[in-house]
N, CA, C and O atoms as a Maestro MAE file, in Angstrom:
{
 s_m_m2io_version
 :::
 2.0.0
}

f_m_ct {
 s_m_title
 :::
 protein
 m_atom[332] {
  # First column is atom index #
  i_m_mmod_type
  r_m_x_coord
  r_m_y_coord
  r_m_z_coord
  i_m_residue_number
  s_m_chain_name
  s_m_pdb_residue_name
  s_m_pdb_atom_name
  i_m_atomic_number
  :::
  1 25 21.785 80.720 76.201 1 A "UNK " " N  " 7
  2 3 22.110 82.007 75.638 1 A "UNK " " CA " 6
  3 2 21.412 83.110 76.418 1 A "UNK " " C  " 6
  4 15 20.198 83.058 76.618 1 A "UNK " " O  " 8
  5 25 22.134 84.061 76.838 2 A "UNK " " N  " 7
  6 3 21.283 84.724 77.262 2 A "UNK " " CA " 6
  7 2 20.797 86.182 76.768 2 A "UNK " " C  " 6
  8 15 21.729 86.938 76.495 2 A "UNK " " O  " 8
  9 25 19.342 86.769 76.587 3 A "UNK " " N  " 7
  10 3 18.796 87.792 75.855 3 A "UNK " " CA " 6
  11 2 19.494 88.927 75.837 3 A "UNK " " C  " 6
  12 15 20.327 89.119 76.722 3 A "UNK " " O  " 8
  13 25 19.325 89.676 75.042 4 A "UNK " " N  " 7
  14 3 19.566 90.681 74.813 4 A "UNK " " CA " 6
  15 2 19.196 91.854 76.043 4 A "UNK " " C  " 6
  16 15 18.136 91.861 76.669 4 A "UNK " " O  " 8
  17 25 19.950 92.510 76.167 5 A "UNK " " N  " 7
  18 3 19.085 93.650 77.561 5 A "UNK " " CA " 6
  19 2 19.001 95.069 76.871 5 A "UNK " " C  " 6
  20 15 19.751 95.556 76.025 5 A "UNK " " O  " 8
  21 25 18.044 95.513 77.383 6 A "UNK " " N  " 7
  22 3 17.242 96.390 76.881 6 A "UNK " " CA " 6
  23 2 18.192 97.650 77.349 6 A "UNK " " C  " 6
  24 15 18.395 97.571 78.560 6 A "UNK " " O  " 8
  25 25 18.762 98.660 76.817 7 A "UNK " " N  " 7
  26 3 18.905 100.320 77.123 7 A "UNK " " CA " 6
  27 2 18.751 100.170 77.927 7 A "UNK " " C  " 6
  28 15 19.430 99.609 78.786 7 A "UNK " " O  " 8
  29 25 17.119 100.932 77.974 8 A "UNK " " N  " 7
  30 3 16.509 101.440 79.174 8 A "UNK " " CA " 6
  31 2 16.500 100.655 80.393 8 A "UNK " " C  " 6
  32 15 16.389 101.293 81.440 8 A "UNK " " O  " 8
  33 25 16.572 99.697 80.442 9 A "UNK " " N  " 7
  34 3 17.429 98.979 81.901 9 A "UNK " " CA " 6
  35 2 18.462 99.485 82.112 9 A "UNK " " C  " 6
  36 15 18.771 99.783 83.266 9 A "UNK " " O  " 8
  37 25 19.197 99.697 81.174 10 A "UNK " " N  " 7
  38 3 20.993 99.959 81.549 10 A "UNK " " CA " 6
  39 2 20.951 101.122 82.107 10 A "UNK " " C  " 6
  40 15 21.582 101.265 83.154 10 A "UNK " " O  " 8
  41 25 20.112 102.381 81.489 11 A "UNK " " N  " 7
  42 3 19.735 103.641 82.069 11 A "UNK " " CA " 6
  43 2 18.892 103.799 83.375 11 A "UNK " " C  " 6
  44 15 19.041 104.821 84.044 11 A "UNK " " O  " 8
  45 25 18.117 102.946 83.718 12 A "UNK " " N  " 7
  46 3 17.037 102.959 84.640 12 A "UNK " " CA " 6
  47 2 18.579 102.368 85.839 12 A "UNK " " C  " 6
  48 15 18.894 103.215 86.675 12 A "UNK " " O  " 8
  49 25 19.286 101.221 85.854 13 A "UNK " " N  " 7
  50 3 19.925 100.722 86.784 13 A "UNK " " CA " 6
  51 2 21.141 101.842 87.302 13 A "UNK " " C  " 6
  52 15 21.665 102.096 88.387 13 A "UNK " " O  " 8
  53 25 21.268 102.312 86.025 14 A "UNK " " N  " 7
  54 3 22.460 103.832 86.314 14 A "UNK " " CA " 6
  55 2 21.723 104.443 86.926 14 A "UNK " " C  " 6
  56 15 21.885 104.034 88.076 14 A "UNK " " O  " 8
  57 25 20.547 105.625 86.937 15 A "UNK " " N  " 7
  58 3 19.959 106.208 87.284 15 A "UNK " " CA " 6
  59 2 19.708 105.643 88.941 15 A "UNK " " C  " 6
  60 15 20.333 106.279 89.790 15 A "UNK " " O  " 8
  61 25 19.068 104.801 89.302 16 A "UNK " " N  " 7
  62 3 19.460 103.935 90.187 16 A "UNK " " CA " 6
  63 2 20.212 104.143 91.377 16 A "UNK " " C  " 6
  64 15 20.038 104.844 92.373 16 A "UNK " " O  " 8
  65 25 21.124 103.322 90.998 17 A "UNK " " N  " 7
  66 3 23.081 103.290 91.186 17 A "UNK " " CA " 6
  67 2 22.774 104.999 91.569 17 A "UNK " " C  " 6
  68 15 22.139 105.163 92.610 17 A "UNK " " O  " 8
  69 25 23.106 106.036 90.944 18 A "UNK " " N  " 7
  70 3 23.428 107.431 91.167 18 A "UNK " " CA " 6
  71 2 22.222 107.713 92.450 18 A "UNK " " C  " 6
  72 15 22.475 108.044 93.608 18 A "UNK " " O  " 8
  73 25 21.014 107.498 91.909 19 A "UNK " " N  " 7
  74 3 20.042 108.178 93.107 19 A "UNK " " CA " 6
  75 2 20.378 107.294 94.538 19 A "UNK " " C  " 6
  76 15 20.116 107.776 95.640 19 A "UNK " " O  " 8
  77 25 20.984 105.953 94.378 20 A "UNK " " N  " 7
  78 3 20.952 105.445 95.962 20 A "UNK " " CA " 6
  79 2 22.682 106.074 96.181 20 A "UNK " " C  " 6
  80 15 22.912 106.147 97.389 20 A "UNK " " O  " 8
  81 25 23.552 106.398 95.570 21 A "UNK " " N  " 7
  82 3 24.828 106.910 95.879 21 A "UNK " " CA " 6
  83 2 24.448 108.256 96.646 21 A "UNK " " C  " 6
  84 15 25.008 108.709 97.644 21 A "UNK " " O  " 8
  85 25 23.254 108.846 95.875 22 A "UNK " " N  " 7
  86 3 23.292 110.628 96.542 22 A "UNK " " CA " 6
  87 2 22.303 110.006 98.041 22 A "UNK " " C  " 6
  88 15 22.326 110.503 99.167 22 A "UNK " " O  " 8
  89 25 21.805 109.259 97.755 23 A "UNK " " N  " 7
  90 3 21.133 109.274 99.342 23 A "UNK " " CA " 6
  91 2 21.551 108.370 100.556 23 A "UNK " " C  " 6
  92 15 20.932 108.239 101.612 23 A "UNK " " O  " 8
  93 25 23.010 107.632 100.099 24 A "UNK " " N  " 7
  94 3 23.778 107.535 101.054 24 A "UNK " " CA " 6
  95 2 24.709 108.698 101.792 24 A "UNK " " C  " 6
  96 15 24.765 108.903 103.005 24 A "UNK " " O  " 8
  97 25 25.323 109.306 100.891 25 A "UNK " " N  " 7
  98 3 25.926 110.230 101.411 25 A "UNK " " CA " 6
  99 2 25.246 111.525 101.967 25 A "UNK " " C  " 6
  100 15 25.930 112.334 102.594 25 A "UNK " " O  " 8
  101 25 23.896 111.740 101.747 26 A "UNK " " N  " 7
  102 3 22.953 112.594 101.827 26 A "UNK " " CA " 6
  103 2 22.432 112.330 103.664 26 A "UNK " " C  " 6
  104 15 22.445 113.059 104.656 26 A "UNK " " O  " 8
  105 25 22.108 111.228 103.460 27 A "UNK " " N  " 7
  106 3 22.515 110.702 105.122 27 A "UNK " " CA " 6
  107 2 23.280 110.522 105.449 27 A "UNK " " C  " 6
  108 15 22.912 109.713 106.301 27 A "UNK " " O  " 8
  109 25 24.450 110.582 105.572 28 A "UNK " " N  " 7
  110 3 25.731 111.054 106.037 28 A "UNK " " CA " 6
  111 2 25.829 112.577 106.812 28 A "UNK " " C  " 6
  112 15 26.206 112.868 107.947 28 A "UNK " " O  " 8
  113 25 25.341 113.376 105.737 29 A "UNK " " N  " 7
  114 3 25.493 114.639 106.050 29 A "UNK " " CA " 6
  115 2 24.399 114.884 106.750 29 A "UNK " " C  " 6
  116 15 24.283 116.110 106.755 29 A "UNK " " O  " 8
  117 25 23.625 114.456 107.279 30 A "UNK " " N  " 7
  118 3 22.413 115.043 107.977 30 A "UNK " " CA " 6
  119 2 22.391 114.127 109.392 30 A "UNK " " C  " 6
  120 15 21.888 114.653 110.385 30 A "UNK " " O  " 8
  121 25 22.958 112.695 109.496 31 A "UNK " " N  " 7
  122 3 22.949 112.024 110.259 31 A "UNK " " CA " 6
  123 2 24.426 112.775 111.350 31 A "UNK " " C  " 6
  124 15 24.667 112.719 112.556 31 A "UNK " " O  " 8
  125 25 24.946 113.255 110.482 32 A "UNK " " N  " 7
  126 3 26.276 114.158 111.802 32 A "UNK " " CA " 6
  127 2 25.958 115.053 112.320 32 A "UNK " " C  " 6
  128 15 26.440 115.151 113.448 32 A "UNK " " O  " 8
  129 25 25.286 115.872 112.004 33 A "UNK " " N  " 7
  130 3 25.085 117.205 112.424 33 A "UNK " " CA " 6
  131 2 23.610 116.914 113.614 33 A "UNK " " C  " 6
  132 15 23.225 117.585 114.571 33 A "UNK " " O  " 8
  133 25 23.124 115.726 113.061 34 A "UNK " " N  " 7
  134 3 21.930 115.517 114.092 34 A "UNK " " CA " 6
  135 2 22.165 115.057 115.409 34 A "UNK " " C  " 6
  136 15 21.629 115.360 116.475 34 A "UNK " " O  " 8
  137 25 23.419 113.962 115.019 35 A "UNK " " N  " 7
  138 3 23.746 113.586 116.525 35 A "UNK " " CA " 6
  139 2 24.238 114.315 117.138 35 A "UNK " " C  " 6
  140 15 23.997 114.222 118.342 35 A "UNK " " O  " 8
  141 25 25.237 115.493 116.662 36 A "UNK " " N  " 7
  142 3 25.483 116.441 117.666 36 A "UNK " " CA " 6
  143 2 24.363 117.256 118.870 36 A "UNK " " C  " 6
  144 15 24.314 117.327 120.098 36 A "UNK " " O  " 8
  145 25 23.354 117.917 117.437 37 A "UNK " " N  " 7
  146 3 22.183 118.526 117.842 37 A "UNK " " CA " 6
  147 2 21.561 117.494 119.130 37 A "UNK " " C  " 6
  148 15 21.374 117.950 120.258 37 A "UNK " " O  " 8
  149 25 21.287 116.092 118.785 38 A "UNK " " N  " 7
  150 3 20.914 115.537 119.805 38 A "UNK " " CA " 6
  151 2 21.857 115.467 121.022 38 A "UNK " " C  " 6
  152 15 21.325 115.330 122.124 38 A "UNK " " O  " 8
  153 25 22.550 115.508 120.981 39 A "UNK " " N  " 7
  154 3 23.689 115.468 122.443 39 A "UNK " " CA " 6
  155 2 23.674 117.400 123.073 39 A "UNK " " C  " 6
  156 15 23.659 117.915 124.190 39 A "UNK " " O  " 8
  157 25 23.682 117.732 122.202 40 A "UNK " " N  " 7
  158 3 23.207 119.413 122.531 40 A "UNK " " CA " 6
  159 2 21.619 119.418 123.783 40 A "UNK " " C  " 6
  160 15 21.416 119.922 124.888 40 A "UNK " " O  " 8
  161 25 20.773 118.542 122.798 41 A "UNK " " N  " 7
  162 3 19.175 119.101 123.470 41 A "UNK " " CA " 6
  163 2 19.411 118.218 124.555 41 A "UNK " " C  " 6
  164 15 18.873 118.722 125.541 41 A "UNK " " O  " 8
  165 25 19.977 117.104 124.862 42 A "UNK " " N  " 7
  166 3 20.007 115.937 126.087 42 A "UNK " " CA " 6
  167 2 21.077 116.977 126.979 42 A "UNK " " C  " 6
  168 15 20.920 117.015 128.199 42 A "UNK " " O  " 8
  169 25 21.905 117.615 126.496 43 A "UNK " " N  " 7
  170 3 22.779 118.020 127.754 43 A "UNK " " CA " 6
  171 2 22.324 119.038 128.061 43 A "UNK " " C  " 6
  172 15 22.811 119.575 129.055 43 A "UNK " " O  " 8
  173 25 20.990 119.855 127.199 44 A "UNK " " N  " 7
  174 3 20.573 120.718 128.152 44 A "UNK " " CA " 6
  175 2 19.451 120.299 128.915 44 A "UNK " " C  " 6
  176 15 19.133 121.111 129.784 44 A "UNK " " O  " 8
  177 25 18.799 119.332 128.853 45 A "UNK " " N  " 7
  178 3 17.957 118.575 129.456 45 A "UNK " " CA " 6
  179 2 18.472 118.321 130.647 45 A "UNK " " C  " 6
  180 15 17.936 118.821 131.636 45 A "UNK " " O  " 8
  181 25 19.651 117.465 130.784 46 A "UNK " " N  " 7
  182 3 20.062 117.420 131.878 46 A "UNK " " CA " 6
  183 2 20.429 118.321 132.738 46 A "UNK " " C  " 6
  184 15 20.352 118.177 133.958 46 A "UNK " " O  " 8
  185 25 20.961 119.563 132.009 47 A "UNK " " N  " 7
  186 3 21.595 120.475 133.021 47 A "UNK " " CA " 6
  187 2 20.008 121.305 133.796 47 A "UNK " " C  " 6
  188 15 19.996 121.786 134.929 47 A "UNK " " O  " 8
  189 25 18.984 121.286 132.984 48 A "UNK " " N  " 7
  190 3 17.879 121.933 133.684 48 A "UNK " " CA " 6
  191 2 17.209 121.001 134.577 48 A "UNK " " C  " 6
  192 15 16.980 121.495 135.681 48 A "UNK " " O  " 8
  193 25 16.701 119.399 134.374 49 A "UNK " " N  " 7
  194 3 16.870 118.571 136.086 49 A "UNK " " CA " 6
  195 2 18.131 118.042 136.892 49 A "UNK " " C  " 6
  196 15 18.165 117.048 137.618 49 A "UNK " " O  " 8
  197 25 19.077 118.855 136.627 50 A "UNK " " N  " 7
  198 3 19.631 118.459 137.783 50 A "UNK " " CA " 6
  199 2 20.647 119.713 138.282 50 A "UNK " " C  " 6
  200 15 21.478 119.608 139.184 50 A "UNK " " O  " 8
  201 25 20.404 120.819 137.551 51 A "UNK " " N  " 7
  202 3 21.262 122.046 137.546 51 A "UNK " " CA " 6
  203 2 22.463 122.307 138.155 51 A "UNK " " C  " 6
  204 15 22.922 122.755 139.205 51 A "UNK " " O  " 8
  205 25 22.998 121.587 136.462 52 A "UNK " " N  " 7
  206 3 24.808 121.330 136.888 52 A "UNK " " CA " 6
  207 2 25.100 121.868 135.253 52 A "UNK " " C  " 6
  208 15 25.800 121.249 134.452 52 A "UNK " " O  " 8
  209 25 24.529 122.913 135.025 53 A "UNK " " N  " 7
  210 3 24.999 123.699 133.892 53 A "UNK " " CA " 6
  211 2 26.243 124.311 134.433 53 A "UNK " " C  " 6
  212 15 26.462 124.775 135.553 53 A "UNK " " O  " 8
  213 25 27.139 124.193 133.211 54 A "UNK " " N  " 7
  214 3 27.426 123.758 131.878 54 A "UNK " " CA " 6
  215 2 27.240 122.467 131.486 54 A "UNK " " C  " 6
  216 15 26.685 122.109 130.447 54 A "UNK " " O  " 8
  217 25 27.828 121.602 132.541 55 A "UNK " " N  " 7
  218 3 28.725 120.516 132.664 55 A "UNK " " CA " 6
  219 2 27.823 119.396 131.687 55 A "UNK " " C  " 6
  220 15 28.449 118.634 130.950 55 A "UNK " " O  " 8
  221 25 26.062 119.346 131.744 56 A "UNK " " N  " 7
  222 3 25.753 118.418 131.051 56 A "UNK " " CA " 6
  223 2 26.020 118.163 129.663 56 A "UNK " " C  " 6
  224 15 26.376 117.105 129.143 56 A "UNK " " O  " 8
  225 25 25.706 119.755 128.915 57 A "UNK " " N  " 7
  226 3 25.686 120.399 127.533 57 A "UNK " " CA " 6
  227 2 26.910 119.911 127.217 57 A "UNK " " C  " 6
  228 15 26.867 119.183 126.225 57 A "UNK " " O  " 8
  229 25 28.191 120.070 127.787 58 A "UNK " " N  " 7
  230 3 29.470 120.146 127.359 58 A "UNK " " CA " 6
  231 2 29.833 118.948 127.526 58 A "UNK " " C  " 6
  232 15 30.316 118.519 126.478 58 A "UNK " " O  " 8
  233 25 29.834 118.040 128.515 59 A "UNK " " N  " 7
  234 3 30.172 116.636 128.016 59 A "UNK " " CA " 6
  235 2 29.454 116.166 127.068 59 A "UNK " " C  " 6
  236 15 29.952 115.779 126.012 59 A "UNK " " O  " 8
  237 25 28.206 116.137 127.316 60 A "UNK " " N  " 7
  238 3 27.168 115.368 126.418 60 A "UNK " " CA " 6
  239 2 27.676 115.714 124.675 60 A "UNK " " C  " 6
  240 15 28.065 114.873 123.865 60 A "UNK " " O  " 8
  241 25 27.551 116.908 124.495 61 A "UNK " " N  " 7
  242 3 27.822 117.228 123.248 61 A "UNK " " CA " 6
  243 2 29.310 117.018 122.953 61 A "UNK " " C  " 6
  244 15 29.488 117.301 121.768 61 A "UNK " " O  " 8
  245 25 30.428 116.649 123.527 62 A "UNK " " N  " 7
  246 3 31.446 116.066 122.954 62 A "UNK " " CA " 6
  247 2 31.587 114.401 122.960 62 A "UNK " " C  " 6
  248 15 32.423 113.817 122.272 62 A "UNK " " O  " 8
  249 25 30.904 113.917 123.596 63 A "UNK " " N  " 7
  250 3 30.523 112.339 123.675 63 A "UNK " " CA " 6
  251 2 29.353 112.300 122.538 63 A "UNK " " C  " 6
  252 15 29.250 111.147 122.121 63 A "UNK " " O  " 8
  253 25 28.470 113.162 121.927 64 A "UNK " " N  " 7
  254 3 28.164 113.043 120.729 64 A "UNK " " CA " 6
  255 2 28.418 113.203 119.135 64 A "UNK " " C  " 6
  256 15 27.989 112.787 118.058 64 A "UNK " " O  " 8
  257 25 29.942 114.566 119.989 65 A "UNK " " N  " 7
  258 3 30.257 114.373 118.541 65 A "UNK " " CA " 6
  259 2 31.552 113.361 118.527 65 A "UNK " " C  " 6
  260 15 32.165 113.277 117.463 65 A "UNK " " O  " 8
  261 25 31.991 112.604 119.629 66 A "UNK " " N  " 7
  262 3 33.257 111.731 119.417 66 A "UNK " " CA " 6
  263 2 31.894 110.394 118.536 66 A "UNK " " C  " 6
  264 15 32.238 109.866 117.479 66 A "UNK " " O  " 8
  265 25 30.830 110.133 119.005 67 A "UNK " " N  " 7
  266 3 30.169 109.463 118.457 67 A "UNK " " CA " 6
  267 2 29.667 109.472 117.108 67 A "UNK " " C  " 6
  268 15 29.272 108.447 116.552 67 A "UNK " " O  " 8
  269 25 29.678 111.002 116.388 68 A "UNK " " N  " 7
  270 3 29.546 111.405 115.182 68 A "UNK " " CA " 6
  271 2 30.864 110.753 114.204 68 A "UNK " " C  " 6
  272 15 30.997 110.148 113.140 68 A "UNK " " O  " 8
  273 25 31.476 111.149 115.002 69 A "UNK " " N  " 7
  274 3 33.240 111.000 114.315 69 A "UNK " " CA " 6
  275 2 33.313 109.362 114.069 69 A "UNK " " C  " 6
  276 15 33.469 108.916 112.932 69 A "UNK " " O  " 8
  277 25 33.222 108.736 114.914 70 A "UNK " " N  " 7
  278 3 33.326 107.237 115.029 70 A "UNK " " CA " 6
  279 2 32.253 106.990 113.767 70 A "UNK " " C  " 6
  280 15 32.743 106.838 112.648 70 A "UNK " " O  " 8
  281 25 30.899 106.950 113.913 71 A "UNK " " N  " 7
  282 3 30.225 106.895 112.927 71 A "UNK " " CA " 6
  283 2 30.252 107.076 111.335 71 A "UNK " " C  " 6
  284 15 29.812 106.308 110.479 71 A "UNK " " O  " 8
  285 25 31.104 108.715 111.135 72 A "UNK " " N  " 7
  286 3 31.424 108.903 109.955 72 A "UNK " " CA " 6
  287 2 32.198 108.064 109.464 72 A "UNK " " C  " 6
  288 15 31.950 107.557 108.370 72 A "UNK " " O  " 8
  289 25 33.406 107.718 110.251 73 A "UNK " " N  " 7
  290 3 34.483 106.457 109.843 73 A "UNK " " CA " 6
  291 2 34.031 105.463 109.464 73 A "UNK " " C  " 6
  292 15 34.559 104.933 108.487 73 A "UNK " " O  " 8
  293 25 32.843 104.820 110.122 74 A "UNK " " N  " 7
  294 3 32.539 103.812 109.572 74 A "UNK " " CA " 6
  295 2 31.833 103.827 108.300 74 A "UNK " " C  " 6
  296 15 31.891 102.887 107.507 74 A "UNK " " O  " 8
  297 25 31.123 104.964 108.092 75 A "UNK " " N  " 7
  298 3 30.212 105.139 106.674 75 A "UNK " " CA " 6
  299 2 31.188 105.012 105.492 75 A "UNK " " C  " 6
  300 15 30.989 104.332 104.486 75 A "UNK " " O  " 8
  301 25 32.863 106.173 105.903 76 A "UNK " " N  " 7
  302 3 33.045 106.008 104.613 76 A "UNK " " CA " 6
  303 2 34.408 104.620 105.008 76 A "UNK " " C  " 6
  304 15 35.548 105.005 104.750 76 A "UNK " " O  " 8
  305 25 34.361 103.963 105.264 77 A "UNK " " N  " 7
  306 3 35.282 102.590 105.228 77 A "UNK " " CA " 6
  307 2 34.209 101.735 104.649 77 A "UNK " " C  " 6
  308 15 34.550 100.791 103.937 77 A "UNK " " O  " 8
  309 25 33.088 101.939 104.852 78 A "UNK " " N  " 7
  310 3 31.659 100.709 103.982 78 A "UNK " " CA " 6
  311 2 31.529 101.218 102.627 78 A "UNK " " C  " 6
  312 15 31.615 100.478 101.646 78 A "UNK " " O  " 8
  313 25 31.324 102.478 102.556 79 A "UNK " " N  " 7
  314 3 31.573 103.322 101.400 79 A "UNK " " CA " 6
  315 2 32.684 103.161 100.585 79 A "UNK " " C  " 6
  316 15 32.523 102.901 99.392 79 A "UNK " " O  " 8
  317 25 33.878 103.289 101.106 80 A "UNK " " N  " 7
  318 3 34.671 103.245 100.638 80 A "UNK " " CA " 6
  319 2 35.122 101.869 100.095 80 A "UNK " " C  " 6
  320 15 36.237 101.993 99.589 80 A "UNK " " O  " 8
  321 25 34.723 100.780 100.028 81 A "UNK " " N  " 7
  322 3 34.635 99.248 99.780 81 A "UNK " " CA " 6
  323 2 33.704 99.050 98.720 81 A "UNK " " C  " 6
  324 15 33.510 97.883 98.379 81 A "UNK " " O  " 8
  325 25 32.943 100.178 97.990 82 A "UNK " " N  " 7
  326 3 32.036 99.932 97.271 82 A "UNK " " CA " 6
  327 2 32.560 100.562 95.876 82 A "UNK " " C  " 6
  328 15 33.515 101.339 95.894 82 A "UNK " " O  " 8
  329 25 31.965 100.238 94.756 83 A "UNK " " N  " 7
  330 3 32.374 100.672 93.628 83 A "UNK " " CA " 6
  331 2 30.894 101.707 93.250 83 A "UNK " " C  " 6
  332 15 30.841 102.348 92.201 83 A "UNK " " O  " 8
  :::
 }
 m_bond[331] {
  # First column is bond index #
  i_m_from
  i_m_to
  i_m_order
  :::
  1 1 2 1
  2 2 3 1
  3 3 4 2
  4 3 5 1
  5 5 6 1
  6 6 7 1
  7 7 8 2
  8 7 9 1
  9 9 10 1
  10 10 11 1
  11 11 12 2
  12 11 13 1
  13 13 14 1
  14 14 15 1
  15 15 16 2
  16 15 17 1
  17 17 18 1
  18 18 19 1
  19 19 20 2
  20 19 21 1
  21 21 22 1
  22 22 23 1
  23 23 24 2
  24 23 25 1
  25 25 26 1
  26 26 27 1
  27 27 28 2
  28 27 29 1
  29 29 30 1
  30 30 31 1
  31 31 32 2
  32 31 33 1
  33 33 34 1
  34 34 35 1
  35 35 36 2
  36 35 37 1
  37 37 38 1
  38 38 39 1
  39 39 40 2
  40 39 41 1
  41 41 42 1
  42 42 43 1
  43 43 44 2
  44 43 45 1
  45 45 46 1
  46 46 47 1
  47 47 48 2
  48 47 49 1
  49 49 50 1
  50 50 51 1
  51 51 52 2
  52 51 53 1
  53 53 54 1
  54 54 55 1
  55 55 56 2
  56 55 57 1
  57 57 58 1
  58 58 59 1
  59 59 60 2
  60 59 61 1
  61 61 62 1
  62 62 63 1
  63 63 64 2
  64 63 65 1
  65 65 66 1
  66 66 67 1
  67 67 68 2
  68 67 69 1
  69 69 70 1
  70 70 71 1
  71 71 72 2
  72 71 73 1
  73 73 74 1
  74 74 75 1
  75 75 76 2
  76 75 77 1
  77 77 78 1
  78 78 79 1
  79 79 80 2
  80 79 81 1
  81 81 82 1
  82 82 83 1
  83 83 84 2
  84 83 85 1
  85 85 86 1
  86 86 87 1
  87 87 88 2
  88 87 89 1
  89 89 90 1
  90 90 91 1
  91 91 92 2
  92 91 93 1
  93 93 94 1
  94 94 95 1
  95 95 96 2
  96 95 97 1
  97 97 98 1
  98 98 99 1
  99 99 100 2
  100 99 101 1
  101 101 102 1
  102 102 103 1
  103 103 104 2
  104 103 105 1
  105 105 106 1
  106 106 107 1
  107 107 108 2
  108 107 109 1
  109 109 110 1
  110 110 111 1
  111 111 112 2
  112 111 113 1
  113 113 114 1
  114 114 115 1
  115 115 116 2
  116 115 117 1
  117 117 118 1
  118 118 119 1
  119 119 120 2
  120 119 121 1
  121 121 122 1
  122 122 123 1
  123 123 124 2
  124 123 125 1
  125 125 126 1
  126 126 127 1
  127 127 128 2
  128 127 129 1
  129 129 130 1
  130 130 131 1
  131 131 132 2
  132 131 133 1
  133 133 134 1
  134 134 135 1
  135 135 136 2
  136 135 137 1
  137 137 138 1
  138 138 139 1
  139 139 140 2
  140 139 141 1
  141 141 142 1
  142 142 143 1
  143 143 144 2
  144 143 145 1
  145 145 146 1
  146 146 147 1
  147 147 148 2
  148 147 149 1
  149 149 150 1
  150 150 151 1
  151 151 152 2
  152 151 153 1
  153 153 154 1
  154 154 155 1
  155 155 156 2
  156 155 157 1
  157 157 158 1
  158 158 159 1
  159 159 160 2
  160 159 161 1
  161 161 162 1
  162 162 163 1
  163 163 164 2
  164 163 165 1
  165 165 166 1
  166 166 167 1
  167 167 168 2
  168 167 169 1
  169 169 170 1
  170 170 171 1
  171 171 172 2
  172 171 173 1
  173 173 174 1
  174 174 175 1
  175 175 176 2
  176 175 177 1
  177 177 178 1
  178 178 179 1
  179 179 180 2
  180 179 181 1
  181 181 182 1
  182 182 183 1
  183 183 184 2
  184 183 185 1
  185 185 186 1
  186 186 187 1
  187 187 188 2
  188 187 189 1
  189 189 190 1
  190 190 191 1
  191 191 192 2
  192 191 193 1
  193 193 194 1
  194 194 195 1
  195 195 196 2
  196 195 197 1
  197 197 198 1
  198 198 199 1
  199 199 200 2
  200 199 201 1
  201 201 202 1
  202 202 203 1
  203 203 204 2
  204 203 205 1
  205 205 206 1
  206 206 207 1
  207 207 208 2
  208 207 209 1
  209 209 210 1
  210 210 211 1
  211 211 212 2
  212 211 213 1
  213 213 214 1
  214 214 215 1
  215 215 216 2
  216 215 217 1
  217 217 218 1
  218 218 219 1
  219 219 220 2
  220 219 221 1
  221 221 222 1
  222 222 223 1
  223 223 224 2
  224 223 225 1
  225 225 226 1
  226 226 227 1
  227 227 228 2
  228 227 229 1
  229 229 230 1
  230 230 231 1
  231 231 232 2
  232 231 233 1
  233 233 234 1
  234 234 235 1
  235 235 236 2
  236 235 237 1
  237 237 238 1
  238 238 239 1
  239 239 240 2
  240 239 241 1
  241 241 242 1
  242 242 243 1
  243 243 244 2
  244 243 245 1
  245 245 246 1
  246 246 247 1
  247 247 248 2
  248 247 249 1
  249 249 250 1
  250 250 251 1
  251 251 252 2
  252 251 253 1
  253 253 254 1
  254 254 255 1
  255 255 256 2
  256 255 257 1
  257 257 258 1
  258 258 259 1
  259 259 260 2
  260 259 261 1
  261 261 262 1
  262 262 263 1
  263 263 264 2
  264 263 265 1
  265 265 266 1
  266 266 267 1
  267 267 268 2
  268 267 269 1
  269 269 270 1
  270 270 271 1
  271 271 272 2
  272 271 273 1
  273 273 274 1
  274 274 275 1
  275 275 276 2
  276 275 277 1
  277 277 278 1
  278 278 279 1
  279 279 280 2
  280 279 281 1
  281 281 282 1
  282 282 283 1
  283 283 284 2
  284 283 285 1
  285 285 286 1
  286 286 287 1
  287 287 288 2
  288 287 289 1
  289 289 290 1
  290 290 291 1
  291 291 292 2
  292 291 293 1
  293 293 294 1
  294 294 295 1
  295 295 296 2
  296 295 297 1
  297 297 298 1
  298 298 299 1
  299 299 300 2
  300 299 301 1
  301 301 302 1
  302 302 303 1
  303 303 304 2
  304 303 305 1
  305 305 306 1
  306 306 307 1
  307 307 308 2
  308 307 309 1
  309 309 310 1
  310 310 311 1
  311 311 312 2
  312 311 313 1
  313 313 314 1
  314 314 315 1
  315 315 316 2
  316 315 317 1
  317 317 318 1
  318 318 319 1
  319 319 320 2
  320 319 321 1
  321 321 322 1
  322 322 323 1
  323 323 324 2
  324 323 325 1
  325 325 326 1
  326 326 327 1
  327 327 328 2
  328 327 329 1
  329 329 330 1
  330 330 331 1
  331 331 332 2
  :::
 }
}
């Protein structure tokens, strides 16, 4: 037989459940905008040792955000599989 369960479990596991839901998607939103930023500071890195500005900034930062994009897809297809 099995015991009785207490409320406050049921509330504590909801509570839970909700706080790890907001801090998946919470990294979501901070993990896109960073990889861009990072492909931003690397392509200006590059363009100042090897001074081929624009060209580093501007590839780099669209090869980071095609990498953002790819990424997001995958968050919400894992996400999206979850209840």
């Amino acid at each position: 037989m099995r015991p009785e369960a207490d409320p406050s479990e049921d509330r504590a596991d909801q509570s839970n459940s909700r706080f790890v839901r907001i801090a998946k998607y919470a990294a979501i939103g901070l993990q896109f905008p960073s990889t861009i930023i990072g492909g931003l500071v690397l392509g200006y890195l590059v363009d100042k040792f090897l001074g081929t500005s624009p060209w580093g900034v501007t590839i780099l930062t669209f090869v980071a955000f095609a990498g953002a994009v790819a990424q997001l897809i995958h968050w919400v297809r894992r996400f999206g599989n979850e209840k």
